[in-house]
DRENPA-3360 file (N, C-alpha, C; in nm, 2 decimals, always signed):
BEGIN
1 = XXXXXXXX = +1.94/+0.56/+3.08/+2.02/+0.47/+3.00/+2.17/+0.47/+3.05 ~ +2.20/+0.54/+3.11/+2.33/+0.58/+3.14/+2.38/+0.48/+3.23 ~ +2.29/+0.45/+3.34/+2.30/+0.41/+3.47/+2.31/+0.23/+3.43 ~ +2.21/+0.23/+3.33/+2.22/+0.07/+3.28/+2.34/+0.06/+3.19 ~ +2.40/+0.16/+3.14/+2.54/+0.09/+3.02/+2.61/+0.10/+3.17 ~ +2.62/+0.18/+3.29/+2.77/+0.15/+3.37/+2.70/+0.00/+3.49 ~ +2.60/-0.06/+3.44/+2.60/-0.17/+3.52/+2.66/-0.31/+3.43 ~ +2.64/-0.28/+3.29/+2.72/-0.40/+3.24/+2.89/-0.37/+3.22;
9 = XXXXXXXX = +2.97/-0.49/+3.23/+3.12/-0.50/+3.20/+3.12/-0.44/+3.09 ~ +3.24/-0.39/+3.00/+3.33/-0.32/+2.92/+3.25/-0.27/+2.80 ~ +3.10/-0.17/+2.89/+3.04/-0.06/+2.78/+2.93/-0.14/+2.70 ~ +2.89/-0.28/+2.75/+2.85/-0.33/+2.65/+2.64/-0.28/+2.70 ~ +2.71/-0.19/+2.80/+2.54/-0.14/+2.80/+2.52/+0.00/+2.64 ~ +2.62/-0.01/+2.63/+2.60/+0.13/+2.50/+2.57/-0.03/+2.39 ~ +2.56/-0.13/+2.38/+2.55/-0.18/+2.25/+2.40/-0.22/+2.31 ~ +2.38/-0.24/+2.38/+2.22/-0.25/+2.40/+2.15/-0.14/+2.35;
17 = XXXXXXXX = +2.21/-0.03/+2.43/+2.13/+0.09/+2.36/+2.14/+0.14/+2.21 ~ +2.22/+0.07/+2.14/+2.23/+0.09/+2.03/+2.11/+0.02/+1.94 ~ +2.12/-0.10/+1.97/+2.07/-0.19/+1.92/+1.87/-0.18/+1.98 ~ +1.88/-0.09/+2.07/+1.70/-0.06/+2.10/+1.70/+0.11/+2.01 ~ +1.80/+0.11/+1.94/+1.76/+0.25/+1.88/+1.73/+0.19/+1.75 ~ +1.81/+0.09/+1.68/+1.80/+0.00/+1.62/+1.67/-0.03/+1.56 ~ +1.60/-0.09/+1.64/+1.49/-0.13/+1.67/+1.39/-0.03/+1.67 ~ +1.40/+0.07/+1.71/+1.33/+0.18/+1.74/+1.28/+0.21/+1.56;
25 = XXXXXXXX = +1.42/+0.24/+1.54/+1.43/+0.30/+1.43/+1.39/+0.20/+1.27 ~ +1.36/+0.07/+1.30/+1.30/-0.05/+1.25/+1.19/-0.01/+1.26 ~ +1.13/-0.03/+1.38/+0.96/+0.01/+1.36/+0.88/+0.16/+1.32 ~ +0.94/+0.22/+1.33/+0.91/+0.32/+1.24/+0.89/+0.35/+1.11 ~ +1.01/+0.27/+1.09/+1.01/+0.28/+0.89/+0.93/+0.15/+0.87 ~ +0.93/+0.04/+0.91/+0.78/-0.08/+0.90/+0.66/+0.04/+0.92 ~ +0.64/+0.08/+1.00/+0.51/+0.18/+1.04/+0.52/+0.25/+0.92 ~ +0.56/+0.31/+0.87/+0.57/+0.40/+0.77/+0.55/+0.38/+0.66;
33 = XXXXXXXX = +0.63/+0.21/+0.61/+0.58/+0.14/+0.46/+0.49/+0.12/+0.48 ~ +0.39/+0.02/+0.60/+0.24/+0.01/+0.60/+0.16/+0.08/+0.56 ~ +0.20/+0.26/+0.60/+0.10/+0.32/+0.60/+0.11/+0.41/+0.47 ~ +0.18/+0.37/+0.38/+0.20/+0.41/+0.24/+0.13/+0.25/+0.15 ~ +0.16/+0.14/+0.20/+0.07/+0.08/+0.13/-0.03/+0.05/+0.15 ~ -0.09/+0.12/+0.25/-0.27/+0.10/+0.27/-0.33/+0.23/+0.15 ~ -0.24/+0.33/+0.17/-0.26/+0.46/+0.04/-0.26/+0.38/-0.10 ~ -0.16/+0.27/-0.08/-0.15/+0.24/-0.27/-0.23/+0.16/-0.29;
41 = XXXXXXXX = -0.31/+0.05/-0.17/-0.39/-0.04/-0.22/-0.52/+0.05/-0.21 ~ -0.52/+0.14/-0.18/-0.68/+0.24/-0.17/-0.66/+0.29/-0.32 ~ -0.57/+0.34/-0.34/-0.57/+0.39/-0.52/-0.56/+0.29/-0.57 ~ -0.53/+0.15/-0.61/-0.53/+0.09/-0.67/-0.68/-0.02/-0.67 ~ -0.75/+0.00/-0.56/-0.86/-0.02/-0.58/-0.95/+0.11/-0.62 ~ -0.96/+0.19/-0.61/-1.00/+0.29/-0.72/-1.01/+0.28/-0.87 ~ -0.89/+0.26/-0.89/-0.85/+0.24/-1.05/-0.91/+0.14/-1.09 ~ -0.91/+0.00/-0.99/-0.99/-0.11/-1.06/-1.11/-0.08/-1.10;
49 = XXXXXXXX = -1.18/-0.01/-0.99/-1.36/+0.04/-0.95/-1.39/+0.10/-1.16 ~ -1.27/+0.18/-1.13/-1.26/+0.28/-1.30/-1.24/+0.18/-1.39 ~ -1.17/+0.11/-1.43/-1.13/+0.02/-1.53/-1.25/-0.04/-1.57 ~ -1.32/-0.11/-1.41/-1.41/-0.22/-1.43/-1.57/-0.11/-1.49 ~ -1.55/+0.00/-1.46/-1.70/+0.08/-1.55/-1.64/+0.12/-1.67 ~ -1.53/+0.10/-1.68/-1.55/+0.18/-1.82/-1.54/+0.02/-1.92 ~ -1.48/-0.10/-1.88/-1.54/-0.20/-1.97/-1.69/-0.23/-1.96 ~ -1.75/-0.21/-1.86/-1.91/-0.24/-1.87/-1.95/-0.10/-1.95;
57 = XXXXXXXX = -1.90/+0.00/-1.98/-1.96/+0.10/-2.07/-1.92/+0.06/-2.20 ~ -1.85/-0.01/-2.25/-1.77/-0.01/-2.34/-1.82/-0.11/-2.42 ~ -1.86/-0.21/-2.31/-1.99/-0.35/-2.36/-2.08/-0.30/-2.37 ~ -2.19/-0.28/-2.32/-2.30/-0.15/-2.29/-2.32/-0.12/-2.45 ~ -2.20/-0.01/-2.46/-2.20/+0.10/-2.60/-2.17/-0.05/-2.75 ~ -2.11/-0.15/-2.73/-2.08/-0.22/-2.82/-2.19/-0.31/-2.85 ~ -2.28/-0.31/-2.74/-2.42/-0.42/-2.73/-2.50/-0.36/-2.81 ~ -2.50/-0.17/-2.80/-2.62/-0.09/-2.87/-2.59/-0.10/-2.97;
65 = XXXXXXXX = -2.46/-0.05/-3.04/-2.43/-0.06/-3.17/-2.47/-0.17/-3.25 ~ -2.45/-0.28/-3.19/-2.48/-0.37/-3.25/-2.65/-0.41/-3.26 ~ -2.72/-0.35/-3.21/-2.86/-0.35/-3.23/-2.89/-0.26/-3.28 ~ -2.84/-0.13/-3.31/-2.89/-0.09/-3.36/-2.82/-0.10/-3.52 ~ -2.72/-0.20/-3.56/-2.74/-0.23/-3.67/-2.82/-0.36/-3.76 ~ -2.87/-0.37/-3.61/-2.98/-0.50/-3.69/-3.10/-0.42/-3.71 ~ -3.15/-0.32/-3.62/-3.26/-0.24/-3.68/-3.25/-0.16/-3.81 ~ -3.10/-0.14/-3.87/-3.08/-0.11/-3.99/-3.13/-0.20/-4.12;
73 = XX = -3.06/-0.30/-4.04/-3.09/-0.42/-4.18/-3.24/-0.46/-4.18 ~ -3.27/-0.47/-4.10/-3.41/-0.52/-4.10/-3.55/-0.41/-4.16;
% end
């Protein structure tokens, strides 16, 4: 890096280097959010998977009740 800031005129090889650490330091934290929202959309499909059995149990148990109050009446 050194050799490339004393090839450009007045230092402006240190603002390159700055600006690839920059960058550097960009893709990392992008790599990082990604790999925290692949975690949140995995739990958050989870939860749906849960939500969605426990309304089909919920129908399920509300379908029996209700038959089994017409074998009452009858």
């Amino acid at each position: 890096m050194l050799t490339l800031a004393a090839n450009f005129p007045d230092g402006s090889g240190y603002v390159l280097a700055a600006y690839l650490v920059f960058a550097a330091l960009l893709l990392v934290y992008l790599g990082i959010t990604a790999y925290r929202l692949l975690g949140l959309e995995k739990r958050l499909t989870k939860l749906t998977e849960e939500v969605d059995g426990l309304e089909r149990q919920r129908a399920h148990d509300a379908t029996a009740s209700e038959h089994e109050e017409e074998v009452k009446l009858s």
